[in-house]
N, C-alpha and C positions, 0 to 999 in steps of 0.2 A: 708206477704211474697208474695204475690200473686200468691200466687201458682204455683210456677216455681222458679227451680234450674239448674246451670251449672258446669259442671266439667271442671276444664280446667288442661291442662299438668304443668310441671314444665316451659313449654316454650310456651303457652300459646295457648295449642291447643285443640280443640271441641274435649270433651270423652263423653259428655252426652247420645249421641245416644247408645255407646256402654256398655255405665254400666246405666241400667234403674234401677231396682231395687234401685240401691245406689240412686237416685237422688230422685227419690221418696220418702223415706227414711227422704232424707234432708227435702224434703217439709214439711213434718210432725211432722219438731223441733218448740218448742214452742219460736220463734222468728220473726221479720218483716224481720231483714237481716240480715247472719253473713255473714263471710270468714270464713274456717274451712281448717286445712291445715292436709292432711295425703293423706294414701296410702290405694290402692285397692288390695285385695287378696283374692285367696281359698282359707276358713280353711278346714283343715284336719283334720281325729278326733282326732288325739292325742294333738291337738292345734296349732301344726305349724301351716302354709300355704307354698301355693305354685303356682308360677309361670307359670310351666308347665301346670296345671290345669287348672288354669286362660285362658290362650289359649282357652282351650277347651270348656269354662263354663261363659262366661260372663253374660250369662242370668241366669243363676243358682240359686239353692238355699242357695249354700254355698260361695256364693261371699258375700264379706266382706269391709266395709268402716273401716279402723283405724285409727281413729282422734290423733292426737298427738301434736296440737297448734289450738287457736283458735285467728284471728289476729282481728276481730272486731264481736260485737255485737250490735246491733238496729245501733243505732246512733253514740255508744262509739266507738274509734278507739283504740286498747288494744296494738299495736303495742311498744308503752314505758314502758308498766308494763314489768317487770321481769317475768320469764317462769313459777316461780309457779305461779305468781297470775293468769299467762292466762289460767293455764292449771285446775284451781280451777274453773273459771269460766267457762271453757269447760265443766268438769265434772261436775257440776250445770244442763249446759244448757241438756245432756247427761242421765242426770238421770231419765227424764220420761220411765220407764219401760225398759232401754237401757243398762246401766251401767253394772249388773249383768245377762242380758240375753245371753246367748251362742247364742241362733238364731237371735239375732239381727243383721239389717244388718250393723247399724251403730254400732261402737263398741271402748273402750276409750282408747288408750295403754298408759296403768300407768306407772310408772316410780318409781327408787327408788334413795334417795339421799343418797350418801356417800358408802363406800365399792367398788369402783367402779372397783379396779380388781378382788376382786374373784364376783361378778356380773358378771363382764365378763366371767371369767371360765364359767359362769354355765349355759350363754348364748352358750357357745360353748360347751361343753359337752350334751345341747339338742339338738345341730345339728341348730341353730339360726345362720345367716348369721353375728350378732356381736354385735357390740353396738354404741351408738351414745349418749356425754357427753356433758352436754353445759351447760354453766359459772349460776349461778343461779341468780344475779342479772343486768345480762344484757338484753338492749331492743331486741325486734327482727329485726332483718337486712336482707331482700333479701340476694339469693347467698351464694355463701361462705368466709365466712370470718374466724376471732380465736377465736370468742364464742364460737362455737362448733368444736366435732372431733368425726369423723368415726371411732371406730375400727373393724379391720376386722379381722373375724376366718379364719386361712388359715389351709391348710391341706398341708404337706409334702408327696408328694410321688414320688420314684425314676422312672422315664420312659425313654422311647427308643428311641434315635433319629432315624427316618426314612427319614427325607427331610432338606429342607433348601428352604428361598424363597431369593429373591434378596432385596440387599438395595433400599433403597428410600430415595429420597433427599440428606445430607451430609453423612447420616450414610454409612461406609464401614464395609466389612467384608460380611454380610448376613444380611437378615429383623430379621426373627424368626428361631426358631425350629419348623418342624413339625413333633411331639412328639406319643407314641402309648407306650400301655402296654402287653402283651402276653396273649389269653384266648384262652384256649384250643388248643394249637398248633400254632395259629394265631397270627399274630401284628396288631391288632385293633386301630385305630386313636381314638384318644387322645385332640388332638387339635392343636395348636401352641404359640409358649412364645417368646416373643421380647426384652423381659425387664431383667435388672439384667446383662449386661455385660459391660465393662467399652471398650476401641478402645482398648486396648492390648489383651482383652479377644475376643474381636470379630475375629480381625487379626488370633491368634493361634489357635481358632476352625474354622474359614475359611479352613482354610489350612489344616487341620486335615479333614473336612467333604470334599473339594474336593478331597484327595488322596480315599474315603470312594463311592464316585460318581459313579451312575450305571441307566441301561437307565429305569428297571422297576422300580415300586411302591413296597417295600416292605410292604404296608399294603394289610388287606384282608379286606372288601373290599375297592379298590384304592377311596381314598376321591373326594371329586367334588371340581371342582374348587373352588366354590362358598364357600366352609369352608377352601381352606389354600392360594386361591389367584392362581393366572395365572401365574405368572412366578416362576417355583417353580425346586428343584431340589429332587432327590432321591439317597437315600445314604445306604450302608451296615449297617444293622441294629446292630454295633458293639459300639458305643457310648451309653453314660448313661447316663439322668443330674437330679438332685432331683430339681423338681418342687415344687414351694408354690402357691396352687391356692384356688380358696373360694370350690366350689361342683361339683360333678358332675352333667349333667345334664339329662332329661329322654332319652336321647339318646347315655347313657354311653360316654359321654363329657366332658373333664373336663375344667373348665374357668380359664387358666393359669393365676397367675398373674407377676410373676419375676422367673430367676432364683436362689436360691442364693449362690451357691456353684458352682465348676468346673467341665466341662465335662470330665467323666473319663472313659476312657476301663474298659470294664464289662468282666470275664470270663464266664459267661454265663448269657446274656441276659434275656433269657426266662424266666428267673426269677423271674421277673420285671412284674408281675401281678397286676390289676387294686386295691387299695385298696377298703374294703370293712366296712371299719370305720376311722373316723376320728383322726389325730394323734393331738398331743399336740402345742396347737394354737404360733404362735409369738402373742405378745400384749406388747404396751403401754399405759396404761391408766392412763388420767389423774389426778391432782391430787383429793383424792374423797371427800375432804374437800371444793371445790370449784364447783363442780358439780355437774347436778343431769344427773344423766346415764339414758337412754331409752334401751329399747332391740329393735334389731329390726324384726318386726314379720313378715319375710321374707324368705323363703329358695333359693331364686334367687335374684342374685343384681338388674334383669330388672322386677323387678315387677316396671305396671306402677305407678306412684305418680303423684294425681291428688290432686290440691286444689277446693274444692267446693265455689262458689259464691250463694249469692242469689239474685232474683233478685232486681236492684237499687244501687249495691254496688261496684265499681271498686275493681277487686282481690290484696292482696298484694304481694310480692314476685314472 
């Protein structure tokens, strides 16, 4: 190996400096060179991890490598084998004193085949960010393609419209909502949601949020620019729209994803408190005869994902 490992992004950028421990780590697989393809996180001790953390702890103890593909070994190039032989030969390479050690920094995420919706359920019942299925005898492909599919735990919860940002580009009507839930007498920001309206829907809440248009901020405290965007508007906190987003984040945030339902007059807003558990996930999973499901061992969708090279070996993907 020569004693030297690199991590690089999904888009092929220098993380080694910032995650030492992991790379070290790598040095010390009983290999001259792989490519190893997963994700960096905090675990926590109940097992998740997490993002938030990570920020704070890249040199930490509890940083975490989770291998989940392994695209070449010494000389072989594993990229045409099917996802269980690679991931057989991952956990092979994995198994020096690694496999079952919780303080390892490298660490192997198993996987289970078949069953793949209620796996899902029970990815989202532990507060897991979702699941991730892919076709079992196909090769590995850069990007994204229809071997695999994302599913995502969303959380439903009703919140407040407080603002409005402008369009961009063709879109008319408004950009997003920016959205807030009520704690303690306040309207606390929330975040903003773009997505989930068709031109008819944008058109009749346009016009509904400007008759609503007023010059303060109804949040407490008024957001920065820099989380809902500079051209923005502020609205009587009398609108309602149920949000579907993944978590919140340590900054009581939530990461809107769509909306999917209509905005409707609330008789009393206030009501509309930040959820404190997760509701019953949307999912499509496919089918579980054809794939094998991964969890993924995330509680923030920006944990970063680095693929490990060693060195002599051009990364894949």
């Amino acid at each position: 190996m020569d004693g030297h490992a690199r991590l690089l992004s999904r888009r092929f950028k220098e993380w080694t400096a910032q995650f030492p421990t992991v790379a070290a780590a790598v040095v010390g697989l009983p290999a001259r060179r792989a490519v190893l393809d997963g994700e960096v996180a905090v675990a926590l001790p109940d097992g998740r991890t997490s993002f938030q953390a990570l920020q704070n702890e890249r040199h930490g103890p509890d940083v975490r490598y989770f291998a989940f593909n392994l695209l070449a070994l010494d000389d072989e190039d594993l990229t045409a084998r099917p996802i269980e032989q690679r991931k057989a030969r991952l956990a092979q390479l994995l198994s020096h004193g690694v496999l079952d050690d919780p303080l390892a920094v490298l660490r192997y995420s198993d996987h289970v085949t078949g069953n793949g919706a209620a796996f899902f359920q029970f990815a989202c019942q532990r507060g897991l960010e979702g699941s991730i299925s892919k076709q079992r005898d196909k090769p590995y492909t850069p990007g994204r393609g229809l071997a695999w599919q994302k599913t995502n735990c969303l959380l439903r919860q009703d919140l407040v419209v407080g603002g409005f940002t402008d369009p961009e580009g063709s879109r008319t009507g408004f950009g997003a909502l920016l959205v807030g839930y009520y704690e303690r007498g306040a309207l606390i920001y929330a975040g903003k949601v773009g997505t989930g309206f068709d031109r008819a829907a944008l058109s009749d809440l346009h016009a509904r949020l400007t008759r609503l248009e007023r010059m303060r901020s109804p949040f407490t405290p008024e957001p920065p620019r820099a989380w809902t965007g500079s051209q923005r508007h502020w609205v009587a906190p009398e609108l309602v729209v149920e949000v579907a987003f993944g978590e919140w984040d340590g900054q009581s945030r939530a990461a809107p994803s769509r909306v999917p339902g209509p905005a409707r007059g609330q008789a009393n807003p206030r009501r509309r408190a930040r959820a404190t558990r997760r509701a019953l996930r949307d999912c499509q999973v496919p089918d579980p005869t054809t794939v094998t499901t991964l969890v993924l061992n995330v509680l923030r969708r920006r944990t970063q994902s680095v693929h490990v090279r060693l060195r002599g070996q051009e990364p894949y993907g």
